[in-house]
VEXDO-699199 format. One record per atom (N, C-alpha, C, CB): chain; residue number from 1; x, y, z; residue in one letter; atom name. Coordinates in nm, 3 decimals. Glycine has a CB too. Example, Ala and Ser with C-alpha at 12.3 -4.5 7.8 and 13.67 -1.06 7.14 Angstrom:
BEGIN
('A', 1, (1.319, -0.569, 0.780), 'A', 'N')
('A', 1, (1.230, -0.450, 0.780), 'A', 'CA')
('A', 1, (1.320, -0.330, 0.780), 'A', 'C')
('A', 1, (1.131, -0.447, 0.905), 'A', 'CB')
('A', 2, (1.285, -0.225, 0.708), 'S', 'N')
('A', 2, (1.367, -0.106, 0.714), 'S', 'CA')
('A', 2, (1.290, 0.003, 0.787), 'S', 'C')
('A', 2, (1.408, -0.060, 0.572), 'S', 'CB')
END
This chain:
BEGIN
('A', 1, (0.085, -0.118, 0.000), 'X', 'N')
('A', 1, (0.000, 0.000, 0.000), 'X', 'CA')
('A', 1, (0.090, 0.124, 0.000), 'X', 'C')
('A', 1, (-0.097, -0.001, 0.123), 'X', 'CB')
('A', 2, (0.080, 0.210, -0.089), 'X', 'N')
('A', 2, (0.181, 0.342, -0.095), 'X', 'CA')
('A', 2, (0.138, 0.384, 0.028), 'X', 'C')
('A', 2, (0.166, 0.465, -0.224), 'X', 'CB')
('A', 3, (0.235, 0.508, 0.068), 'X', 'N')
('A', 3, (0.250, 0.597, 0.194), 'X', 'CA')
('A', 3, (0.090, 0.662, 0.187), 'X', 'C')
('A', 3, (0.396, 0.730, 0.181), 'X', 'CB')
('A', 4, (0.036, 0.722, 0.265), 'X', 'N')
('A', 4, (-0.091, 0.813, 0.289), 'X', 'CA')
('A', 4, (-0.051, 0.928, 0.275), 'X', 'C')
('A', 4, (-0.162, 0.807, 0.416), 'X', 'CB')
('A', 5, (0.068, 0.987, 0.367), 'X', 'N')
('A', 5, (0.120, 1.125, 0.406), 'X', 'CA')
('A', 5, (0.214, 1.159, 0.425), 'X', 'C')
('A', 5, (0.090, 1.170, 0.483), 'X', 'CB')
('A', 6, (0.349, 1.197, 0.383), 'X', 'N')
('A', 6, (0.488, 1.213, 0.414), 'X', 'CA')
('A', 6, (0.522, 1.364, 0.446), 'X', 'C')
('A', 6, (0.573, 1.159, 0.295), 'X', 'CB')
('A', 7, (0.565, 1.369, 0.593), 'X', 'N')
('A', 7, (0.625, 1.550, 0.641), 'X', 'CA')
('A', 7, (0.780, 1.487, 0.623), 'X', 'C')
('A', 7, (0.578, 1.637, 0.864), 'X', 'CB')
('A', 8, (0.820, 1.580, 0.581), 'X', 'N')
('A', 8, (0.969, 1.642, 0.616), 'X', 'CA')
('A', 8, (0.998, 1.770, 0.643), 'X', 'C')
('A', 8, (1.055, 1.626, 0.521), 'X', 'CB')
('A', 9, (1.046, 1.781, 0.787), 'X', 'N')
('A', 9, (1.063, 1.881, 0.891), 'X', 'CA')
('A', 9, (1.217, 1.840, 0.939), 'X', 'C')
('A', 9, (0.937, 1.872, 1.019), 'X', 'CB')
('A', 10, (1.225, 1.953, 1.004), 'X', 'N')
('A', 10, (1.360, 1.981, 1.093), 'X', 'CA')
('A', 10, (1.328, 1.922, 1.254), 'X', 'C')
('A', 10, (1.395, 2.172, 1.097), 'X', 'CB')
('A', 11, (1.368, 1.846, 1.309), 'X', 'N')
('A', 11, (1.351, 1.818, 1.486), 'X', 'CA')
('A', 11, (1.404, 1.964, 1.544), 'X', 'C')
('A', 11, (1.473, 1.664, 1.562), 'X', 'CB')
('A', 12, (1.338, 2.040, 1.593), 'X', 'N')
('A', 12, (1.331, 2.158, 1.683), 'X', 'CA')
('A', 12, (1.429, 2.117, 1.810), 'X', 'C')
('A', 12, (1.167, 2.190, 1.730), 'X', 'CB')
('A', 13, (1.329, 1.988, 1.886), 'X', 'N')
('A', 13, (1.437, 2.000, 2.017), 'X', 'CA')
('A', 13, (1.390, 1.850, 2.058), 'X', 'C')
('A', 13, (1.406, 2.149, 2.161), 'X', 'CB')
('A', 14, (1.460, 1.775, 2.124), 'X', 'N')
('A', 14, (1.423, 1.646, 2.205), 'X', 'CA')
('A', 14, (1.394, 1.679, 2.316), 'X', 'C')
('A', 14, (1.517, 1.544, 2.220), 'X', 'CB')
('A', 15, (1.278, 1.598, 2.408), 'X', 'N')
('A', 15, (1.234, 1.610, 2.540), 'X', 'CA')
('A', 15, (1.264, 1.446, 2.593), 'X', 'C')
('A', 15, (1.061, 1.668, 2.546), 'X', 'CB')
('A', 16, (1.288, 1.463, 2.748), 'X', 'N')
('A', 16, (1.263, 1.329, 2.825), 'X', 'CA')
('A', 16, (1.128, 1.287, 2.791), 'X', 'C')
('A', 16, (1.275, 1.341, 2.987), 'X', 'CB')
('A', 17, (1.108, 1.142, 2.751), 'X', 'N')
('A', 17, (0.935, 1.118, 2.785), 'X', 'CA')
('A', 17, (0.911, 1.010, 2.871), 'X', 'C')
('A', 17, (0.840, 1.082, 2.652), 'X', 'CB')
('A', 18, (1.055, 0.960, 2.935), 'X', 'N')
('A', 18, (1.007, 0.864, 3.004), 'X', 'CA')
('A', 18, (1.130, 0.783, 3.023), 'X', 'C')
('A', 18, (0.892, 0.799, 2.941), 'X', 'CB')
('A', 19, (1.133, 0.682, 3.142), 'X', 'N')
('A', 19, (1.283, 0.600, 3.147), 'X', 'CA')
('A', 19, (1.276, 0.535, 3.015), 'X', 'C')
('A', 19, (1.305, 0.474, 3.282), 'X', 'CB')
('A', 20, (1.356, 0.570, 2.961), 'X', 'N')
('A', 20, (1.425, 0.452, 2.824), 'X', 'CA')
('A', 20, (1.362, 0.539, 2.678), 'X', 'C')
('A', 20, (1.329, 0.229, 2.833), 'X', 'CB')
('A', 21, (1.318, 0.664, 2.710), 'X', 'N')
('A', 21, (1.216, 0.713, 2.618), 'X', 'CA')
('A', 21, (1.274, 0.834, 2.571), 'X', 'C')
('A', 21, (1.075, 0.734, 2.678), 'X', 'CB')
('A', 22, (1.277, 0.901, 2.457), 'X', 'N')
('A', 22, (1.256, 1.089, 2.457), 'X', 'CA')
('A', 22, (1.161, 1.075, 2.320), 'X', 'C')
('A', 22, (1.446, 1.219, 2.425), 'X', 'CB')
('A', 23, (1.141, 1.231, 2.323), 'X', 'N')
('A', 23, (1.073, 1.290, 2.239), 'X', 'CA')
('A', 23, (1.121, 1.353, 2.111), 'X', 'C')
('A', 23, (1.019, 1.364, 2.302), 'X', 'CB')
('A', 24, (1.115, 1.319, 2.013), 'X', 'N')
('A', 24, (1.156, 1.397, 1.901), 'X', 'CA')
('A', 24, (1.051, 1.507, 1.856), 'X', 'C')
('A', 24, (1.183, 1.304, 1.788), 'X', 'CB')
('A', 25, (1.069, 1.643, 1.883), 'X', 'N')
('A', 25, (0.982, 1.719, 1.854), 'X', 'CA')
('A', 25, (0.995, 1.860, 1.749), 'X', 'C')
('A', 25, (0.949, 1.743, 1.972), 'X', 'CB')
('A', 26, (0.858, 1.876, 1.680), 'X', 'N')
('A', 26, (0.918, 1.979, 1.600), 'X', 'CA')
('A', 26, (0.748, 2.054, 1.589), 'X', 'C')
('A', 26, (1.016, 1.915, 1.432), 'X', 'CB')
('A', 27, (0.807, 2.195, 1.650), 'X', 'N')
('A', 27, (0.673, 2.282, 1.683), 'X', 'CA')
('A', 27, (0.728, 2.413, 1.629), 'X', 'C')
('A', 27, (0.619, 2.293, 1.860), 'X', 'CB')
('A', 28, (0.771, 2.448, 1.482), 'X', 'N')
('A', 28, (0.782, 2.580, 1.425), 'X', 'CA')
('A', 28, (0.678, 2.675, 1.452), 'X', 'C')
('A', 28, (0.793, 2.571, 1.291), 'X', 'CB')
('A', 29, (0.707, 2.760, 1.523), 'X', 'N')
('A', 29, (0.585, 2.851, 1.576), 'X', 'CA')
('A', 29, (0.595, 2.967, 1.509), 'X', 'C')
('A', 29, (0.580, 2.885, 1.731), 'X', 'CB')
('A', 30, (0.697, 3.014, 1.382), 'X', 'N')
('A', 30, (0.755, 3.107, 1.340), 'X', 'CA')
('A', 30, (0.673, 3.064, 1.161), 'X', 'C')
('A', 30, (0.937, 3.102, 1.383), 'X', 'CB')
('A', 31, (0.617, 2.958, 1.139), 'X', 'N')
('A', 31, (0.596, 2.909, 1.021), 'X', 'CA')
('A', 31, (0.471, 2.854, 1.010), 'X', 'C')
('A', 31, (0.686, 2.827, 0.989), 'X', 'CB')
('A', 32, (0.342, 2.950, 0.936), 'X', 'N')
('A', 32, (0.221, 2.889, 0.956), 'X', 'CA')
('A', 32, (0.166, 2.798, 0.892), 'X', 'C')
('A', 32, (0.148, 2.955, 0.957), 'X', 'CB')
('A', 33, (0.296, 2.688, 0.811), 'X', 'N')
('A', 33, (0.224, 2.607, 0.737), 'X', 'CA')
('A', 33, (0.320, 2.469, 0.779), 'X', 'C')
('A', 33, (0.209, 2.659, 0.569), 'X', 'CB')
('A', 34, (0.336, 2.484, 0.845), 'X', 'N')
('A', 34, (0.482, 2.375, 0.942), 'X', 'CA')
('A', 34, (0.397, 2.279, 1.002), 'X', 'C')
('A', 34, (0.595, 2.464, 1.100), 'X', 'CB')
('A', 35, (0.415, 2.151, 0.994), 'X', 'N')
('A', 35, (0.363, 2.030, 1.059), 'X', 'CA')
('A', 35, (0.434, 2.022, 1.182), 'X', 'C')
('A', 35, (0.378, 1.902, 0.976), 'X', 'CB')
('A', 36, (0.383, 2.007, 1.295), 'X', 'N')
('A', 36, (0.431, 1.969, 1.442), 'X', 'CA')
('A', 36, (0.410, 1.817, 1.435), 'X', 'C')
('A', 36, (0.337, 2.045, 1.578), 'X', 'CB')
('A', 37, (0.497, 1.761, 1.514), 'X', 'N')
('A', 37, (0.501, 1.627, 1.533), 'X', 'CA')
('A', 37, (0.573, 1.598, 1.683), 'X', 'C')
('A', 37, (0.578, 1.561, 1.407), 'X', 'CB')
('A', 38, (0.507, 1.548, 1.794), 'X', 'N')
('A', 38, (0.580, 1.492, 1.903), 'X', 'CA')
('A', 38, (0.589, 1.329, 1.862), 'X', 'C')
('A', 38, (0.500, 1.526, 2.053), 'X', 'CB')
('A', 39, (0.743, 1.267, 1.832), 'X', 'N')
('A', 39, (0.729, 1.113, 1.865), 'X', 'CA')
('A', 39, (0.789, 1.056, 1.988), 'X', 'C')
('A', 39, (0.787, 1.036, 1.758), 'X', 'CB')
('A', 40, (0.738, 0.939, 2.003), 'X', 'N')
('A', 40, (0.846, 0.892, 2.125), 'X', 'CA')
('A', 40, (0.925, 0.809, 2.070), 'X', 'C')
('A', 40, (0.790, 0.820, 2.253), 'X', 'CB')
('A', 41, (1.071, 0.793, 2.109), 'X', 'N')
('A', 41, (1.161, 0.695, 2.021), 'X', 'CA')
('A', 41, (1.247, 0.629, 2.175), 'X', 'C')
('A', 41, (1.287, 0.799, 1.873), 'X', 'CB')
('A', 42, (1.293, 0.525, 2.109), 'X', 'N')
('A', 42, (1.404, 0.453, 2.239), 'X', 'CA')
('A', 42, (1.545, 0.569, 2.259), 'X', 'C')
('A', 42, (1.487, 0.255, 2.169), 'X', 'CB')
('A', 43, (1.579, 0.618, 2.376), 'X', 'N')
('A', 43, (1.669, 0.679, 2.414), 'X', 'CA')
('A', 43, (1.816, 0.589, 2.274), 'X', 'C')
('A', 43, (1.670, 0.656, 2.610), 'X', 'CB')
('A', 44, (1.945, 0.660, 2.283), 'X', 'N')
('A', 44, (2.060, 0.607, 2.220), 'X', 'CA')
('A', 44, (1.954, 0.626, 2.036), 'X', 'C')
('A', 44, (2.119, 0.404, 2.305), 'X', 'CB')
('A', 45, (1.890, 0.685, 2.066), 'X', 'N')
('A', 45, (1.815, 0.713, 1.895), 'X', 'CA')
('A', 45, (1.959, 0.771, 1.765), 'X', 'C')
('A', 45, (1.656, 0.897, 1.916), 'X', 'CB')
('A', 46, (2.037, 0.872, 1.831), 'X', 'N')
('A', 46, (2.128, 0.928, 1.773), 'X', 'CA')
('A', 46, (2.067, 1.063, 1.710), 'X', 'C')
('A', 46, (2.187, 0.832, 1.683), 'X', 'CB')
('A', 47, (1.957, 1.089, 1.738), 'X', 'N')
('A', 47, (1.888, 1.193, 1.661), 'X', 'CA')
('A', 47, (1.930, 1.327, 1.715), 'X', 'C')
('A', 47, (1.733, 1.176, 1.667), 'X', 'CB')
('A', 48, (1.952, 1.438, 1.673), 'X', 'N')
('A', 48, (1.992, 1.564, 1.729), 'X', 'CA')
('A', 48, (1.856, 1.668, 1.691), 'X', 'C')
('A', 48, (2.151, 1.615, 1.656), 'X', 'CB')
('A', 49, (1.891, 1.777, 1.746), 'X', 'N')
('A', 49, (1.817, 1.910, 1.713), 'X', 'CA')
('A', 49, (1.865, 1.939, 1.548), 'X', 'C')
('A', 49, (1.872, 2.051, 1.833), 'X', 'CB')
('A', 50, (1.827, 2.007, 1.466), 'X', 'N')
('A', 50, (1.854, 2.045, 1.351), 'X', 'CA')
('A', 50, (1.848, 1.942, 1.254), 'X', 'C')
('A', 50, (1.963, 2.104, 1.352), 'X', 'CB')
('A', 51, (1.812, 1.821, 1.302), 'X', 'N')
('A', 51, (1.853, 1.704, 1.181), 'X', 'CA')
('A', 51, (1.690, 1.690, 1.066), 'X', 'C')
('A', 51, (1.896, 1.504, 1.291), 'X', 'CB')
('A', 52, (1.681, 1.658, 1.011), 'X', 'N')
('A', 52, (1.554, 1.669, 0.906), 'X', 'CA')
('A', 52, (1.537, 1.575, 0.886), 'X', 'C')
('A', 52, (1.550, 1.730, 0.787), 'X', 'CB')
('A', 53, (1.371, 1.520, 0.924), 'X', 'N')
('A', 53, (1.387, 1.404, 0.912), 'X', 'CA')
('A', 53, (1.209, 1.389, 0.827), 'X', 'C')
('A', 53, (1.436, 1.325, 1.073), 'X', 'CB')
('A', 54, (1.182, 1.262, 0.777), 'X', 'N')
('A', 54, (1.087, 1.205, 0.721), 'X', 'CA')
('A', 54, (1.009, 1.183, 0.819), 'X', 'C')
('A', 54, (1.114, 1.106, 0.650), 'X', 'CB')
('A', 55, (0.847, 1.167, 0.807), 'X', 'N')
('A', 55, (0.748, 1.102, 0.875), 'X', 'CA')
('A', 55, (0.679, 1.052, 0.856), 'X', 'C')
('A', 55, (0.703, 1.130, 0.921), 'X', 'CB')
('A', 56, (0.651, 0.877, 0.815), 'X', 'N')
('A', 56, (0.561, 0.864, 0.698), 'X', 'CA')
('A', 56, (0.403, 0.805, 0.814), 'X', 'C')
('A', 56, (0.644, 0.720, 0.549), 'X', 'CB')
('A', 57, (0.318, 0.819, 0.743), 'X', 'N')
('A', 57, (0.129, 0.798, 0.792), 'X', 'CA')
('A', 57, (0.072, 0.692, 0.673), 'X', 'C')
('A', 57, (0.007, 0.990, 0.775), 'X', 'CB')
('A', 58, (0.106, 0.594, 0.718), 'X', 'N')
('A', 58, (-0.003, 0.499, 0.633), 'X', 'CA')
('A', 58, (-0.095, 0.404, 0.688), 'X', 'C')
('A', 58, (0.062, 0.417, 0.544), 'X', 'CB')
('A', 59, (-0.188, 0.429, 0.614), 'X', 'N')
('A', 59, (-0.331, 0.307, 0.692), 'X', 'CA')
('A', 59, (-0.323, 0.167, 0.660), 'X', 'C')
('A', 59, (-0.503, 0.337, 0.632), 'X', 'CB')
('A', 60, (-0.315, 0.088, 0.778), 'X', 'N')
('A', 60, (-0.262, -0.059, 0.739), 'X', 'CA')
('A', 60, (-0.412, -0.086, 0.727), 'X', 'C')
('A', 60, (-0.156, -0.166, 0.861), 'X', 'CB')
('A', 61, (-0.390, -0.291, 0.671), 'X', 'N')
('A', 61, (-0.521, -0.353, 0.633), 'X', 'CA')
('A', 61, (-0.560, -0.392, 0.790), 'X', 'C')
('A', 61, (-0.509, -0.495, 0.509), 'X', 'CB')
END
């Protein structure tokens, strides 16, 4: 089944979300057509602030 919806954004900033957890987040408040996205990922992710990343949304069967 192709993708539904693909963002590509910049990660703004990581948050704690939990033991073993953070947040990859991106809330451009400067840009009124900017997709926000909070995910939770396993800590040791390697992901930084500034990195650009894909987000894909597809509806399984």
């Amino acid at each position: 089944m192709p993708p539904h919806l693909q963002i590509t954004a910049t990660i703004d900033f990581i948050a704690q979300a939990g033991p073993g957890r953070e947040c990859l987040m991106a809330q451009d408040h400067a840009a009124a057509n900017a997709f926000w996205f909070n995910i939770d990922v396993p800590e040791g992710h390697g992901f930084r602030p500034g990195d650009r990343v894909r987000v894909t949304v597809e509806r399984l069967p």
